[in-house]
CHARMM internal coordinates of N, CA and C (Angstrom, degrees):
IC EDIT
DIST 1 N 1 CA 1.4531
DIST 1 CA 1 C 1.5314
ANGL 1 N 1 CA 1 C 108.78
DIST 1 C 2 N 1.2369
ANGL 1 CA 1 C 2 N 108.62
DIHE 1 N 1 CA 1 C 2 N 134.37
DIST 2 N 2 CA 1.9214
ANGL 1 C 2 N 2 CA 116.01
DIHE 1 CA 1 C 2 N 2 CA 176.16
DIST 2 CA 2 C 1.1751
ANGL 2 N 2 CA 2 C 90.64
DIHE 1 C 2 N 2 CA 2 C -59.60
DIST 2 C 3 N 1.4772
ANGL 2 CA 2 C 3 N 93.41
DIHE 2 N 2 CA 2 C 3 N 165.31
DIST 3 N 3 CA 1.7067
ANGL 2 C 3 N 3 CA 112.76
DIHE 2 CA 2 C 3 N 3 CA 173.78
DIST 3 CA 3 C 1.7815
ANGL 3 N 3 CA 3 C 80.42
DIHE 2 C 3 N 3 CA 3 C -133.87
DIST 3 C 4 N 1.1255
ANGL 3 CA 3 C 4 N 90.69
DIHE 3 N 3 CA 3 C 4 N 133.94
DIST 4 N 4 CA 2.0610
ANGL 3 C 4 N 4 CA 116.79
DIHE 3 CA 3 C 4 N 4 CA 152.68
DIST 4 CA 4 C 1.4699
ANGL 4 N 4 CA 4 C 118.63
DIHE 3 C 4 N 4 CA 4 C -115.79
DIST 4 C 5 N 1.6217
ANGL 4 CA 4 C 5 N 89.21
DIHE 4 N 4 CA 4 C 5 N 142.03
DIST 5 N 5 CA 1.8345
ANGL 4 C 5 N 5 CA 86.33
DIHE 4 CA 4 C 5 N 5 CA 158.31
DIST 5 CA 5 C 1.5573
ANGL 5 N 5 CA 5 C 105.28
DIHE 4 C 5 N 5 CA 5 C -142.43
DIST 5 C 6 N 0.6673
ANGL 5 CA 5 C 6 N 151.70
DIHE 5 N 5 CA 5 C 6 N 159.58
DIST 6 N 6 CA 1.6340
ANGL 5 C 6 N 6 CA 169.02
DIHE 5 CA 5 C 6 N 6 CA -127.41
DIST 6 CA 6 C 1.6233
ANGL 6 N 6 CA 6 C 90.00
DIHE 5 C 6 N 6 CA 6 C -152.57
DIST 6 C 7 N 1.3812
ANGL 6 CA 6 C 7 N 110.05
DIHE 6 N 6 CA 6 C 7 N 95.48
DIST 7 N 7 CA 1.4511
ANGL 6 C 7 N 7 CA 135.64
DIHE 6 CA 6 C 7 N 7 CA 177.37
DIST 7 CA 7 C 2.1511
ANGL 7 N 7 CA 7 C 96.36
DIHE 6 C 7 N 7 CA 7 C -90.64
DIST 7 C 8 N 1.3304
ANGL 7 CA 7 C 8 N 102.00
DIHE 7 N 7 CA 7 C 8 N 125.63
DIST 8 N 8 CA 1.6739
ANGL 7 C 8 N 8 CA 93.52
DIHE 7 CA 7 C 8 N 8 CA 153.18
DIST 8 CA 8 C 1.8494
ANGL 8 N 8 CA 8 C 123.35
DIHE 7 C 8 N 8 CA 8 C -116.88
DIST 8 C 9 N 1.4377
ANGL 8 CA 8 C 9 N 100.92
DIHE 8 N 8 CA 8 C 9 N 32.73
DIST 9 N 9 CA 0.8938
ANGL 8 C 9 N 9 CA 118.27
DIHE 8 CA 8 C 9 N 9 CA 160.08
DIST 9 CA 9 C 1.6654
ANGL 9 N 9 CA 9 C 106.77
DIHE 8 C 9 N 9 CA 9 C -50.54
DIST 9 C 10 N 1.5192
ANGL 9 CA 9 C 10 N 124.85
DIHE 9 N 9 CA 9 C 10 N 156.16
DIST 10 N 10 CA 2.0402
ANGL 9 C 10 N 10 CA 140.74
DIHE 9 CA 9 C 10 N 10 CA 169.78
DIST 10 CA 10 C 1.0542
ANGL 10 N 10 CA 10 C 109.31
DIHE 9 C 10 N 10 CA 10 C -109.97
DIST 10 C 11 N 1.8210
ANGL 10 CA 10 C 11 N 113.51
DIHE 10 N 10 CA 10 C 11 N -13.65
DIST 11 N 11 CA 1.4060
ANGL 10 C 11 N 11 CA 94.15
DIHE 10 CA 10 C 11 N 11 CA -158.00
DIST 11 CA 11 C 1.6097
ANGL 11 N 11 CA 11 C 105.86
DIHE 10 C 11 N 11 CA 11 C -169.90
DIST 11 C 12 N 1.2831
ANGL 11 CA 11 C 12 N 131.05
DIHE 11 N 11 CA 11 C 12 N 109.40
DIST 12 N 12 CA 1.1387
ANGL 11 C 12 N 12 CA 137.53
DIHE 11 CA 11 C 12 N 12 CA -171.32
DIST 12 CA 12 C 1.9286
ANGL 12 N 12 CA 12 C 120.08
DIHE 11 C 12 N 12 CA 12 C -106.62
DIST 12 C 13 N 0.8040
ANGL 12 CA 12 C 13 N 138.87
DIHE 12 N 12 CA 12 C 13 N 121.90
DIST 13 N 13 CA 1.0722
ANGL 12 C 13 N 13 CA 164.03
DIHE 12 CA 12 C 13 N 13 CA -154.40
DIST 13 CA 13 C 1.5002
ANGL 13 N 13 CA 13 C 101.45
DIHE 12 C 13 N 13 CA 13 C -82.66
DIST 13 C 14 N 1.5021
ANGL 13 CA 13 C 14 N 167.32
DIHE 13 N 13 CA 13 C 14 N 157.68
DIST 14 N 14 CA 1.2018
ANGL 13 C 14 N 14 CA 151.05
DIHE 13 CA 13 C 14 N 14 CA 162.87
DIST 14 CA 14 C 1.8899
ANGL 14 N 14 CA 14 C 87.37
DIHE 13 C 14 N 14 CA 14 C -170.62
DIST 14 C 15 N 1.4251
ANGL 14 CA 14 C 15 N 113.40
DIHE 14 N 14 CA 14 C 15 N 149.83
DIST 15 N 15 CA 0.6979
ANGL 14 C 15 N 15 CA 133.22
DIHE 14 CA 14 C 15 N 15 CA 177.64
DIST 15 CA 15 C 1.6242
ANGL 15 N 15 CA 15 C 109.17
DIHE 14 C 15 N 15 CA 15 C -128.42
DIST 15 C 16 N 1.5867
ANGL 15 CA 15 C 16 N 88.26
DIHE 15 N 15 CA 15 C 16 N 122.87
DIST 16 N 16 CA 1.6707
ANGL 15 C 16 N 16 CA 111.93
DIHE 15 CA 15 C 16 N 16 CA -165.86
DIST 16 CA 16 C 1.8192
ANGL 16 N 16 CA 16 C 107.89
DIHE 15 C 16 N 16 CA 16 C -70.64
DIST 16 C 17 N 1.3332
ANGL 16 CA 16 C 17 N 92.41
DIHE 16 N 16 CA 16 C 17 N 115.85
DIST 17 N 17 CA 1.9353
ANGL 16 C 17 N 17 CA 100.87
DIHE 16 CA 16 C 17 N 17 CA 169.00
DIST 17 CA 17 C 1.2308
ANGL 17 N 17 CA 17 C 113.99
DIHE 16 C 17 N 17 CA 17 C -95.09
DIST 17 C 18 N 1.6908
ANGL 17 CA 17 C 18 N 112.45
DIHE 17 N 17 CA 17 C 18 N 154.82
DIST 18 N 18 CA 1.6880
ANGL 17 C 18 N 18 CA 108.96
DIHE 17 CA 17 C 18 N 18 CA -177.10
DIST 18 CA 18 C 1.9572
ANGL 18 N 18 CA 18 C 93.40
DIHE 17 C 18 N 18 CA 18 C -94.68
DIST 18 C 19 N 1.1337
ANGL 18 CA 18 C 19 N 93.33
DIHE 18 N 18 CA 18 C 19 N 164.48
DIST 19 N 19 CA 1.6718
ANGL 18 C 19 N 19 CA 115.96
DIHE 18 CA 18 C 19 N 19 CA -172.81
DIST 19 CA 19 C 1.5253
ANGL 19 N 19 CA 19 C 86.74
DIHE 18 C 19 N 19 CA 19 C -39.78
DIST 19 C 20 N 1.6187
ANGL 19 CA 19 C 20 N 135.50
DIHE 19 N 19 CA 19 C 20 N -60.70
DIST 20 N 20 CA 1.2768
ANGL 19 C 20 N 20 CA 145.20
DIHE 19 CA 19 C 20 N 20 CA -177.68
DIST 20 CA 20 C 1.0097
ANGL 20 N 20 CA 20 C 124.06
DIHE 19 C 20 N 20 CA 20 C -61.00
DIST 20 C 21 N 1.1337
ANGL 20 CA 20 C 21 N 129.50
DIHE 20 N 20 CA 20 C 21 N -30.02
DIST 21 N 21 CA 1.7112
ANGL 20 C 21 N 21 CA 117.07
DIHE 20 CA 20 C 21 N 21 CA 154.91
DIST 21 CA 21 C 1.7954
ANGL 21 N 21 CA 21 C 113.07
DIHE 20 C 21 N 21 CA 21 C -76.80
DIST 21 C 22 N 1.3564
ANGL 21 CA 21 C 22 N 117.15
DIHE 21 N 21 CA 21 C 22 N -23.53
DIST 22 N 22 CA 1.7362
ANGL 21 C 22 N 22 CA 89.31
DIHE 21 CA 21 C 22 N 22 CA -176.01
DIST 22 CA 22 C 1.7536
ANGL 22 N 22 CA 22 C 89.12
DIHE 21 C 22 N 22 CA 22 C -94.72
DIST 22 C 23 N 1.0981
ANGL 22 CA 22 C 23 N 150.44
DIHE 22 N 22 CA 22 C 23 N -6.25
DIST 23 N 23 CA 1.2447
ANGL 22 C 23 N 23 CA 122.19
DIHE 22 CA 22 C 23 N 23 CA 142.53
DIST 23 CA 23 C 1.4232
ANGL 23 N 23 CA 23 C 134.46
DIHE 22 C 23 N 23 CA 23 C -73.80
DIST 23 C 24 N 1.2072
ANGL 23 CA 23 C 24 N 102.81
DIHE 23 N 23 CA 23 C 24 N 28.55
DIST 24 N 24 CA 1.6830
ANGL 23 C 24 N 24 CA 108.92
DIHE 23 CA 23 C 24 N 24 CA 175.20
DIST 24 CA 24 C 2.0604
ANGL 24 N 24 CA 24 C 99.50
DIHE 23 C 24 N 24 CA 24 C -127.90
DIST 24 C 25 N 0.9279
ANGL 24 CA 24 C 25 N 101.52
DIHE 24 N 24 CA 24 C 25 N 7.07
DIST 25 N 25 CA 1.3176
ANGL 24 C 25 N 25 CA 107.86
DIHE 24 CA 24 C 25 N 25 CA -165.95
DIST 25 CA 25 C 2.2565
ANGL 25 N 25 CA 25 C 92.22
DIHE 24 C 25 N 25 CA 25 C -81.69
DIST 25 C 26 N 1.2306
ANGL 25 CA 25 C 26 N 108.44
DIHE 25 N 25 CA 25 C 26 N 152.19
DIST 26 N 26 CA 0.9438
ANGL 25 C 26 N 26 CA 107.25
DIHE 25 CA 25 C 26 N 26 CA -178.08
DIST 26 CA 26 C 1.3052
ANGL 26 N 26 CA 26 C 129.48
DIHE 25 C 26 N 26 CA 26 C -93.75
DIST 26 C 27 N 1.4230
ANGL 26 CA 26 C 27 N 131.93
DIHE 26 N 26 CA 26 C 27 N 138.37
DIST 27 N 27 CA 1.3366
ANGL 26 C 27 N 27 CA 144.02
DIHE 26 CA 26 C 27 N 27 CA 174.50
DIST 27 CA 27 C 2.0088
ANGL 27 N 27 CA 27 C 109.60
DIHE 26 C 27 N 27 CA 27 C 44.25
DIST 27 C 28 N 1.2458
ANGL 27 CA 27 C 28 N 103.41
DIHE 27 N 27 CA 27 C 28 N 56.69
DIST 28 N 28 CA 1.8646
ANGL 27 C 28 N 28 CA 107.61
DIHE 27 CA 27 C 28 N 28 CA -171.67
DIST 28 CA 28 C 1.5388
ANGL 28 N 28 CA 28 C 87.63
DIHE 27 C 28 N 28 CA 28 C -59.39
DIST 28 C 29 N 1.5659
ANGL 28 CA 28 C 29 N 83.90
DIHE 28 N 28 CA 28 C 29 N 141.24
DIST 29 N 29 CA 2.0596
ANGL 28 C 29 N 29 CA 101.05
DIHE 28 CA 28 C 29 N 29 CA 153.09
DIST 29 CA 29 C 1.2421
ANGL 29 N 29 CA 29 C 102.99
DIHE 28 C 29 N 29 CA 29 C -104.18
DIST 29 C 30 N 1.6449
ANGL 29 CA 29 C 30 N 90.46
DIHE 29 N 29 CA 29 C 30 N 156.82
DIST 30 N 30 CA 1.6470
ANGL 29 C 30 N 30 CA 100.97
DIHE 29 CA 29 C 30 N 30 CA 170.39
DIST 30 CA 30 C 1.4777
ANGL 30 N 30 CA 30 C 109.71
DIHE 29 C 30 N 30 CA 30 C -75.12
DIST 30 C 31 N 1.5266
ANGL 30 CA 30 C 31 N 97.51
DIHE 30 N 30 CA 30 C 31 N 152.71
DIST 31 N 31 CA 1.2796
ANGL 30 C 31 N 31 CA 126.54
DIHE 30 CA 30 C 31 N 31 CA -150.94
DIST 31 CA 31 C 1.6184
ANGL 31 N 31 CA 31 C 134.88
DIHE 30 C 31 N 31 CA 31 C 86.19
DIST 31 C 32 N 1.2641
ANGL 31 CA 31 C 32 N 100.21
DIHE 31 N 31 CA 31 C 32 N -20.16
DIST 32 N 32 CA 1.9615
ANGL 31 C 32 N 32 CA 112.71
DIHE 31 CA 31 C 32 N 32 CA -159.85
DIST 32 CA 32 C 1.6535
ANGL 32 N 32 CA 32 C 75.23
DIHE 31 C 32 N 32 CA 32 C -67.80
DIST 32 C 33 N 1.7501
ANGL 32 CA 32 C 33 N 99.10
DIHE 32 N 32 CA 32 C 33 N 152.38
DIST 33 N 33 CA 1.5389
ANGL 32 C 33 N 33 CA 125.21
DIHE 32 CA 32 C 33 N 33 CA 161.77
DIST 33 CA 33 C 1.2953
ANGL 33 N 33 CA 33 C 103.10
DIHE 32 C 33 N 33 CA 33 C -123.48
DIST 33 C 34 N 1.7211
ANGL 33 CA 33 C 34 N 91.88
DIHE 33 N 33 CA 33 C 34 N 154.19
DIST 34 N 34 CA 1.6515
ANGL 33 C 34 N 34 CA 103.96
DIHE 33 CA 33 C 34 N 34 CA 166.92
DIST 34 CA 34 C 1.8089
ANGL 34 N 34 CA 34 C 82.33
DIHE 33 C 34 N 34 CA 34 C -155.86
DIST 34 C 35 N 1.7522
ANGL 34 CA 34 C 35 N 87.91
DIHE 34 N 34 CA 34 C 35 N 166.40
DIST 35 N 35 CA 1.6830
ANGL 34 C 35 N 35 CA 135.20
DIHE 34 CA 34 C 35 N 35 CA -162.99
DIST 35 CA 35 C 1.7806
ANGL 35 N 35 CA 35 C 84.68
DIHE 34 C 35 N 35 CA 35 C -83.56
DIST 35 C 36 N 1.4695
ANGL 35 CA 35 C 36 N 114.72
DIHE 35 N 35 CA 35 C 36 N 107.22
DIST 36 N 36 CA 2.0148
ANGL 35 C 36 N 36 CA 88.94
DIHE 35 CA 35 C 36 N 36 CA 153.15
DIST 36 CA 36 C 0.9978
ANGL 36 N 36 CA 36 C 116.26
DIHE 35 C 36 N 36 CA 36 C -155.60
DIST 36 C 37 N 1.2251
ANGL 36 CA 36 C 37 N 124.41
DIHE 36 N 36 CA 36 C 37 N 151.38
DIST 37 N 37 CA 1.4561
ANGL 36 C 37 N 37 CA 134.14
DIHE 36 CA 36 C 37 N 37 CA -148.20
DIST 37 CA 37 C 1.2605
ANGL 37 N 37 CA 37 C 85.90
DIHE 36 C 37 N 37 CA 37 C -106.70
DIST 37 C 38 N 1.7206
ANGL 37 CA 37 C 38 N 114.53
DIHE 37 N 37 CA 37 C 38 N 170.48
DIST 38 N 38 CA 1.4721
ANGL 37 C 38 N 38 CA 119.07
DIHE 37 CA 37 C 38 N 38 CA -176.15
DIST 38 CA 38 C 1.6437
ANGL 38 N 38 CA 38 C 84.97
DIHE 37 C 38 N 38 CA 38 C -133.52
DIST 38 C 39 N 1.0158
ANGL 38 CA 38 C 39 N 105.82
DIHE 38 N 38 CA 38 C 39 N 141.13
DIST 39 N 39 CA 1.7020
ANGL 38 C 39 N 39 CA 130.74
DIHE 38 CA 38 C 39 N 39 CA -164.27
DIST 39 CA 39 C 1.6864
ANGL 39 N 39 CA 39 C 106.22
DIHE 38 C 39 N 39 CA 39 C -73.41
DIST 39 C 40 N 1.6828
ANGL 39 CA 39 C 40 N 105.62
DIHE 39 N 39 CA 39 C 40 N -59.54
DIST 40 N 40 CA 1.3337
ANGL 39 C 40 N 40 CA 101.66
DIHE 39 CA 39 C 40 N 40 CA 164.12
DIST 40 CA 40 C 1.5708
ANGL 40 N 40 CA 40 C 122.29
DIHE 39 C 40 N 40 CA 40 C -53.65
DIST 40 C 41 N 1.3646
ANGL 40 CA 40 C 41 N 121.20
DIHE 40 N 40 CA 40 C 41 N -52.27
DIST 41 N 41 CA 1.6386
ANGL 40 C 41 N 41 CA 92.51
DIHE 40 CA 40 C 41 N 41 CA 176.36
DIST 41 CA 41 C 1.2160
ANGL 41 N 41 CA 41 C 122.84
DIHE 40 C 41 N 41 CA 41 C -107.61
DIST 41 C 42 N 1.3599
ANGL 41 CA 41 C 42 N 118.52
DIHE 41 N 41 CA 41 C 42 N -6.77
DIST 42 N 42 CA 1.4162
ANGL 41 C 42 N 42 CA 133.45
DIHE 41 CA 41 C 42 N 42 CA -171.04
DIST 42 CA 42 C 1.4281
ANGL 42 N 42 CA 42 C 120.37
DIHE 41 C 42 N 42 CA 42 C 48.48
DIST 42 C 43 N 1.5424
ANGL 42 CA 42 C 43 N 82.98
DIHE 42 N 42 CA 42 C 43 N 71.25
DIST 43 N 43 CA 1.7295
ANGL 42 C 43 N 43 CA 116.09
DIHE 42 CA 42 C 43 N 43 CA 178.76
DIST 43 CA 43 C 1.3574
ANGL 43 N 43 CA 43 C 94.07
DIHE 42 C 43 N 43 CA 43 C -91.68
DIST 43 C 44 N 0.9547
ANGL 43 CA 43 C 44 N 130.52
DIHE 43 N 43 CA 43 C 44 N 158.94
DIST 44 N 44 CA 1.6678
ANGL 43 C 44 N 44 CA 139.37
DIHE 43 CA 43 C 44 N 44 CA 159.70
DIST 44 CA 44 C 1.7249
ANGL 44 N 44 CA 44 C 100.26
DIHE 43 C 44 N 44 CA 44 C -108.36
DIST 44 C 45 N 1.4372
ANGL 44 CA 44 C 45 N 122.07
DIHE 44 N 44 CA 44 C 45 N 156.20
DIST 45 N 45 CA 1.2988
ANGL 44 C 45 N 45 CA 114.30
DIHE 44 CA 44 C 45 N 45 CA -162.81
DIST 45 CA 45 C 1.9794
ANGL 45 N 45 CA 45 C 96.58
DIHE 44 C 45 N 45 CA 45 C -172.72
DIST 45 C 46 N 1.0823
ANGL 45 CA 45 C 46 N 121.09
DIHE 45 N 45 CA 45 C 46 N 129.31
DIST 46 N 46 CA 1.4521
ANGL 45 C 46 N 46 CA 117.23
DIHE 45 CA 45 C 46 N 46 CA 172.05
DIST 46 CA 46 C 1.5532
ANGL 46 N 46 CA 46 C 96.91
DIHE 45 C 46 N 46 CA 46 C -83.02
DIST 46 C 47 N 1.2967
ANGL 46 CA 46 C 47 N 89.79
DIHE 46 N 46 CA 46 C 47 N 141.63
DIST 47 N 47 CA 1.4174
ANGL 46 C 47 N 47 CA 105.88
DIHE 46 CA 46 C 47 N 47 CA 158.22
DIST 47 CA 47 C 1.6261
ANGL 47 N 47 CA 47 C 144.06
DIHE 46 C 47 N 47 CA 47 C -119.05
DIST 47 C 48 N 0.5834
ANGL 47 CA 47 C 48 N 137.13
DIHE 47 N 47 CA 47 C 48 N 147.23
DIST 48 N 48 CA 1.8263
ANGL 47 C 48 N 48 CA 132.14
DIHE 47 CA 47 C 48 N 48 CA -177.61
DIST 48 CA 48 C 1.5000
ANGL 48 N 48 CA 48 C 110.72
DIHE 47 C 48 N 48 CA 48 C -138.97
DIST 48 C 49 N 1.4989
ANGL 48 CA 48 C 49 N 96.71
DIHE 48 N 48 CA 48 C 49 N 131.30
DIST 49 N 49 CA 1.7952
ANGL 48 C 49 N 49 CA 118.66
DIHE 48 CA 48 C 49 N 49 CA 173.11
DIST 49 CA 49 C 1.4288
ANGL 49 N 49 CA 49 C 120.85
DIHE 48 C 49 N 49 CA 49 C -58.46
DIST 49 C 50 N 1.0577
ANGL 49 CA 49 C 50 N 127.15
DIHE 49 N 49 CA 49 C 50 N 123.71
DIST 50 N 50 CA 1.8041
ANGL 49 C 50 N 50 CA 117.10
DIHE 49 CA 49 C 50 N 50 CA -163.22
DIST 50 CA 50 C 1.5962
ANGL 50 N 50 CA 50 C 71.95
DIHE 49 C 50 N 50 CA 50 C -143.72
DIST 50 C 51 N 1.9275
ANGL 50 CA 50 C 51 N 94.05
DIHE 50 N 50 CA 50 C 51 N 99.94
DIST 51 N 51 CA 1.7754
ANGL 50 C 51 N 51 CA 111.50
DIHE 50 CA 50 C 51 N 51 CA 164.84
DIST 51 CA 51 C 1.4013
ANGL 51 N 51 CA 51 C 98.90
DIHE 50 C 51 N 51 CA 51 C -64.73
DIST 51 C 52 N 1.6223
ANGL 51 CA 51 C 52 N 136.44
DIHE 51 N 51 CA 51 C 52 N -49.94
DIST 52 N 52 CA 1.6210
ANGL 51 C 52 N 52 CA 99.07
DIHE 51 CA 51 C 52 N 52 CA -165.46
DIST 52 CA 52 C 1.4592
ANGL 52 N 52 CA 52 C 120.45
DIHE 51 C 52 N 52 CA 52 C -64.66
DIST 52 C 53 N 1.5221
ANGL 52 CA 52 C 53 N 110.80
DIHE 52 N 52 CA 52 C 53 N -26.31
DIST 53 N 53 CA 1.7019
ANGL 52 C 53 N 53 CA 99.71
DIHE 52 CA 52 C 53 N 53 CA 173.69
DIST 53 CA 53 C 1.6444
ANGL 53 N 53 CA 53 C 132.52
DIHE 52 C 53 N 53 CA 53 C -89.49
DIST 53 C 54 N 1.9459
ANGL 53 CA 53 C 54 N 95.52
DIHE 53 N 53 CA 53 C 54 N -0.32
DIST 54 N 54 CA 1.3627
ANGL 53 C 54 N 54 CA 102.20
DIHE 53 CA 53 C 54 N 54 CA 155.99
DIST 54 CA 54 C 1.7276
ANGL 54 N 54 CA 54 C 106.37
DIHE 53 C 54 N 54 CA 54 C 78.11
DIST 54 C 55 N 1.2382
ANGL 54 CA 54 C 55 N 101.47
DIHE 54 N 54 CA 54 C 55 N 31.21
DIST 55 N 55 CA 1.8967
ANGL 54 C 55 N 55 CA 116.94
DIHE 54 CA 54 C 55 N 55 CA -168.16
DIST 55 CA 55 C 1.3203
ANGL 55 N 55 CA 55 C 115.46
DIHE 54 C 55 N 55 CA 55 C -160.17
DIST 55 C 56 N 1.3096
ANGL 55 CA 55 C 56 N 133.33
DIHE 55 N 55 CA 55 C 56 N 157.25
DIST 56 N 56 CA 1.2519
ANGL 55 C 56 N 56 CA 159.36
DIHE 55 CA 55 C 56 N 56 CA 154.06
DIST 56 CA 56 C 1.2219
ANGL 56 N 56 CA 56 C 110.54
DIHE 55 C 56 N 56 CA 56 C -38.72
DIST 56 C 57 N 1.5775
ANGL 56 CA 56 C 57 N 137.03
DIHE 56 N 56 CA 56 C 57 N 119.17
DIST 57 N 57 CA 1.7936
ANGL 56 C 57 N 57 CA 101.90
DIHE 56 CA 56 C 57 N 57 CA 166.10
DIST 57 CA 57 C 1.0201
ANGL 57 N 57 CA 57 C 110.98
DIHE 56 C 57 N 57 CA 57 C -111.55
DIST 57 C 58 N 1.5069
ANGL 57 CA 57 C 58 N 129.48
DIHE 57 N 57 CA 57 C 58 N -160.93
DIST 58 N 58 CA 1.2330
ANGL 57 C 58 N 58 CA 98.26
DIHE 57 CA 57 C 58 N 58 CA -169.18
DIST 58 CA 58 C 2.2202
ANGL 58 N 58 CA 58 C 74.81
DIHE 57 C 58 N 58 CA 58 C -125.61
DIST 58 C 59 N 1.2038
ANGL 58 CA 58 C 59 N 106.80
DIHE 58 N 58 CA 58 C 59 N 134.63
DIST 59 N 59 CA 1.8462
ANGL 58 C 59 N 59 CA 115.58
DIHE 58 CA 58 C 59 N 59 CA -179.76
DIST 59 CA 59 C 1.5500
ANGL 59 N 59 CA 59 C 112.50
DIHE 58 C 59 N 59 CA 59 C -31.38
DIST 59 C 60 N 1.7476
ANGL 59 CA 59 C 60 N 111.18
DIHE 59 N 59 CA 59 C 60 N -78.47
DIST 60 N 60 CA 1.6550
ANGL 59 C 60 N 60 CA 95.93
DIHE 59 CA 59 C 60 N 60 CA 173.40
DIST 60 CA 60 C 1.1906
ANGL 60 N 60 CA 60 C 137.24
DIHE 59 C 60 N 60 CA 60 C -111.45
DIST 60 C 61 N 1.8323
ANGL 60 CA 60 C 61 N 108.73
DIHE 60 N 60 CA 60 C 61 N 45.60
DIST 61 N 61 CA 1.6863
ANGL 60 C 61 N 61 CA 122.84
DIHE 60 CA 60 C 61 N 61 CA 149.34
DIST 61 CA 61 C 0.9516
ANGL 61 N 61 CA 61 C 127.32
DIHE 60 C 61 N 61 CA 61 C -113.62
DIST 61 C 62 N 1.4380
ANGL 61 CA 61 C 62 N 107.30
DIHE 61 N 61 CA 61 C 62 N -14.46
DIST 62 N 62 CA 1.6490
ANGL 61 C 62 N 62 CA 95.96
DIHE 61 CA 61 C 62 N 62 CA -175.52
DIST 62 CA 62 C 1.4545
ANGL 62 N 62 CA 62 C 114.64
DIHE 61 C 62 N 62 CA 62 C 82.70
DIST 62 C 63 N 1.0582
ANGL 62 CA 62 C 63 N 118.90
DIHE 62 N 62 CA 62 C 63 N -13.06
DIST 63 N 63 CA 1.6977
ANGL 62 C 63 N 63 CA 120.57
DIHE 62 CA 62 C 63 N 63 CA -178.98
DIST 63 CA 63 C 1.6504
ANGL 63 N 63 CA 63 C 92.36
DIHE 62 C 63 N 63 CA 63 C -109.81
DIST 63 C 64 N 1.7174
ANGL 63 CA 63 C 64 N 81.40
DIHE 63 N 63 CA 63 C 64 N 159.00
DIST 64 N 64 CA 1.4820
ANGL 63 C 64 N 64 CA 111.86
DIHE 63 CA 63 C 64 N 64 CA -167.70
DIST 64 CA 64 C 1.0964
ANGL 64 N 64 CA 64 C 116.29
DIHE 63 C 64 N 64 CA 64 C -88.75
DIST 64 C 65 N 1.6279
ANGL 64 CA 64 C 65 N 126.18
DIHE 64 N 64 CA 64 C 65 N 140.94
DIST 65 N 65 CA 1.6920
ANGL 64 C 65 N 65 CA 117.94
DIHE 64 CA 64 C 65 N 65 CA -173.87
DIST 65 CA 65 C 1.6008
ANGL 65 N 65 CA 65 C 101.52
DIHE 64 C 65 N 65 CA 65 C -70.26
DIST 65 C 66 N 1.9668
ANGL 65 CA 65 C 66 N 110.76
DIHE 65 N 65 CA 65 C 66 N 158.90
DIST 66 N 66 CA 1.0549
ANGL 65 C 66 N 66 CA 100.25
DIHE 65 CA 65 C 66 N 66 CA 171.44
DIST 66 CA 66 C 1.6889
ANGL 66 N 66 CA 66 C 128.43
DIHE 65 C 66 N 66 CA 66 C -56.87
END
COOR INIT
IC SEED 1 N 1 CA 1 C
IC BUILD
């Protein structure tokens, strides 16, 4: 079961990872996000762990980090 919480936080702070550090990151669950920039263009991009496909995705494509 999800857990929610209703943050009234404006403004969150995140510190941008390269594609190579959140795949070095250890044992991700599905769902976890992280901040990551892509090296070639230095897009910044949220990402989220999707355990059945066993990858990174990337929030609004749907495609997987390299």
């Amino acid at each position: 079961m999800a857990v929610y919480e209703d943050l009234t936080v404006k403004r969150i702070r995140l510190t941008s990872l390269t594609v190579d550090q959140i795949n070095d990151l250890p044992i991700p669950k599905n769902g976890d996000v992280c901040f990551c920039n892509n090296e070639s263009t230095s897009d910044r991009v949220l990402v989220t762990y999707d355990e059945t496909a066993g990858a990174w995705i990337v929030v609004e494509t749907g495609a997987s980090i390299g």
